[in-house]
C-alpha positions as CSV (number, residue, x, y, z in Angstrom):
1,X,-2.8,17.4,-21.4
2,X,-2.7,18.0,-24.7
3,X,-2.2,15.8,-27.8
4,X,0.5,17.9,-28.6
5,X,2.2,18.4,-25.1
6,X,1.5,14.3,-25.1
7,X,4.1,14.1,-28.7
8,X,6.6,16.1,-26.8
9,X,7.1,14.8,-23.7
10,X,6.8,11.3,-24.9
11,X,9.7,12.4,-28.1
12,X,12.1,13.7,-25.6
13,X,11.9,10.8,-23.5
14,X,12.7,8.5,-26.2
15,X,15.3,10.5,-27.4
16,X,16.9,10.7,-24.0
17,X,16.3,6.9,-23.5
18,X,18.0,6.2,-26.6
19,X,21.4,8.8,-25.9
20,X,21.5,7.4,-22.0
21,X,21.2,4.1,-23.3
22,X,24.2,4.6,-25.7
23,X,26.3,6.4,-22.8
24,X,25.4,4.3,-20.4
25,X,25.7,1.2,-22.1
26,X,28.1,1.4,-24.8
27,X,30.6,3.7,-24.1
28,X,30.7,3.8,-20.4
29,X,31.7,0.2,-20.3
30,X,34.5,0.6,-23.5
31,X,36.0,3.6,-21.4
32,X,36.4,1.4,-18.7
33,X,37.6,-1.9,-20.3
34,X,40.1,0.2,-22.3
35,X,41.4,2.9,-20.2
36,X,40.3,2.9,-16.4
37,X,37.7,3.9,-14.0
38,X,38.7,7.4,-13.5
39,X,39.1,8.2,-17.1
40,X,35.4,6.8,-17.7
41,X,34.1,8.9,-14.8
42,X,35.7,12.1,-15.9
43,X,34.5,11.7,-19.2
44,X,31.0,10.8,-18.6
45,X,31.1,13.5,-16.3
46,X,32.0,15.3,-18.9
47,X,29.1,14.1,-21.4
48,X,26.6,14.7,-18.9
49,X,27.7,18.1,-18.2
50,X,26.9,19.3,-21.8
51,X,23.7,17.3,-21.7
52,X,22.5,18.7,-18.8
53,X,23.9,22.4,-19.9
54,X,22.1,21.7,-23.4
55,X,18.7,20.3,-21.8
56,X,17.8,23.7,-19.9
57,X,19.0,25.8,-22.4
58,X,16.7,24.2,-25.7
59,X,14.2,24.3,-22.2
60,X,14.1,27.9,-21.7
61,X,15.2,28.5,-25.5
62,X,11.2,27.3,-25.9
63,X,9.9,28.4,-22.9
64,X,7.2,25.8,-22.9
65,X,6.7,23.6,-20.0
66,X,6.3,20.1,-22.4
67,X,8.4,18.0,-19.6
68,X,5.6,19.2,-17.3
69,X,8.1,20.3,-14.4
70,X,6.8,23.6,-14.1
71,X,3.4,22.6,-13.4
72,X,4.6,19.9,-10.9
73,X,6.5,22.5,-8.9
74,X,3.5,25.0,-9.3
75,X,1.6,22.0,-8.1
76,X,3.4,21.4,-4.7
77,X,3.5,24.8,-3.9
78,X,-0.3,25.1,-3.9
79,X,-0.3,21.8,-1.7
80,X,-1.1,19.4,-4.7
81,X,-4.2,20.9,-5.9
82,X,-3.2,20.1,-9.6
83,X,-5.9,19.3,-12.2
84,X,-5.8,17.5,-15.5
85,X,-2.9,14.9,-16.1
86,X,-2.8,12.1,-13.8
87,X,0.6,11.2,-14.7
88,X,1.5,14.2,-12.4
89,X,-1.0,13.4,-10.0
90,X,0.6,10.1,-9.7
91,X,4.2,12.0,-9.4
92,X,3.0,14.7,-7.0
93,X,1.9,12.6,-4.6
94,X,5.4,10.1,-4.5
95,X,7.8,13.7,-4.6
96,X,5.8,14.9,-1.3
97,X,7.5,12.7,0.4
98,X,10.8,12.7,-0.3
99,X,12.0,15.1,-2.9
100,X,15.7,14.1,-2.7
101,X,14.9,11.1,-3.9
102,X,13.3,12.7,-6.9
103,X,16.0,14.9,-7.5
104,X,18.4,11.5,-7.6
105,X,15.8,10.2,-9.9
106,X,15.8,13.4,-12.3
107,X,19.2,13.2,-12.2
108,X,19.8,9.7,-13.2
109,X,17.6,10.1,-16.3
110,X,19.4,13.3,-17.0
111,X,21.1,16.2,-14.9
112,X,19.4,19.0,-16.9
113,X,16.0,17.8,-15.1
114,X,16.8,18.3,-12.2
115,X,18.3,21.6,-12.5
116,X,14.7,22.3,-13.9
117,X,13.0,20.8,-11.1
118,X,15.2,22.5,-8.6
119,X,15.7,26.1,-9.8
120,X,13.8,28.8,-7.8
121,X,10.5,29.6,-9.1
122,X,8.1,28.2,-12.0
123,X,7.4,29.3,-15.4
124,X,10.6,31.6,-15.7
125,X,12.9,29.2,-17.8
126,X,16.0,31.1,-16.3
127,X,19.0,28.8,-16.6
128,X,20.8,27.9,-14.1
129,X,19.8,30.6,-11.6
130,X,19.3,29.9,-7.7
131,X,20.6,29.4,-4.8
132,X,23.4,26.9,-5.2
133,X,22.1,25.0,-8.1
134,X,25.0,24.6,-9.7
135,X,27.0,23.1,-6.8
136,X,24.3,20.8,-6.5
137,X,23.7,20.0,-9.6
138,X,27.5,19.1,-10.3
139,X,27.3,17.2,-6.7
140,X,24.1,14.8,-8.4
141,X,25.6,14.4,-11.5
142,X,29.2,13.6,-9.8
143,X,27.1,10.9,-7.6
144,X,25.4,9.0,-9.5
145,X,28.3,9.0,-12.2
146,X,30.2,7.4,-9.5
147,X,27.6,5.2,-8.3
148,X,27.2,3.4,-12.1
149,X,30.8,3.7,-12.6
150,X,31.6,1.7,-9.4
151,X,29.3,-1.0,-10.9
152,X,30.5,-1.1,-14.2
153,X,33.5,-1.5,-12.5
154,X,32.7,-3.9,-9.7
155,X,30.8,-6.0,-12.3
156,X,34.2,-6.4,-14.7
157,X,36.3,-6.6,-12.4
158,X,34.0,-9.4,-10.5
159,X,33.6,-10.9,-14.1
160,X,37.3,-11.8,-14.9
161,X,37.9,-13.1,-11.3
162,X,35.1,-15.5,-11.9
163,X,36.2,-16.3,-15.7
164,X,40.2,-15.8,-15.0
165,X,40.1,-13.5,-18.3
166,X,42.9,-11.0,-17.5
């Protein structure tokens, strides 16, 4: 890989660290302290739903594969033979086994991955085109939204039992 394919990936995951972190850990807990769980859920939803939207759109916009997806899923179609990085050696061989559980991986970090990952083909940066991605892509997002909101949740609500804060 180059140094310059190394700058990217590395600057969009810091990015995305640092705007999950604030979602995640900032305002998902003050919707839920202030308002309830199904307002927080519908609005991170919400936020997650541009996200993901606005990640394969500056994606394709670019056309340049500098989250390394498209050479993953070229990889796996040509059974693994993959040369070069061995970052994506390294994830080739863990998504073989399960790719589910790298889809719910992609899609924790954010949704617009996994619509990547997912989407028919590789190196055609076409949106959100394929068989059903969308469904499933609203059906990962609205999972693991639940799944953080229920322990946000669960962890407050366990938190004032234990203190007797109302």
């Amino acid at each position: 890989m180059k140094n310059r394919q190394w700058a990217h990936l590395g600057s969009v995951f810091v990015l995305n660290f640092g705007i999950k972190g604030l979602i995640d850990f900032i305002i998902n807990p003050i919707l839920i302290l202030e308002f309830s769980f199904l307002i927080s859920l519908l609005i991170t939803i919400l936020i997650y739903t541009l996200l993901g939207i606005l990640t394969v759109k500056i994606y394709d916009y670019y056309q340049t594969d500098f989250l390394m997806i498209e050479a993953l899923k070229q990889s796996q179609l040509l059974c693994g033979q993959i040369s070069g990085s061995r970052l994506l050696r390294f994830i080739n061989r863990r998504a073989q086994k399960n790719k589910k559980i790298l889809g719910l991986l992609l899609t924790s970090q954010n949704t617009g991955l996994f619509v990547l990952y997912f989407r028919d083909g590789f190196y055609q940066y076409n949106g959100f085109s394929g068989k059903n991605i969308k469904n499933i892509f609203f059906l990962n997002l609205f999972i693991i939204e639940f799944y953080w909101n229920t322990i946000l949740y669960t962890g407050f609500s366990f938190w004032k039992l234990i203190t007797g804060a109302n």
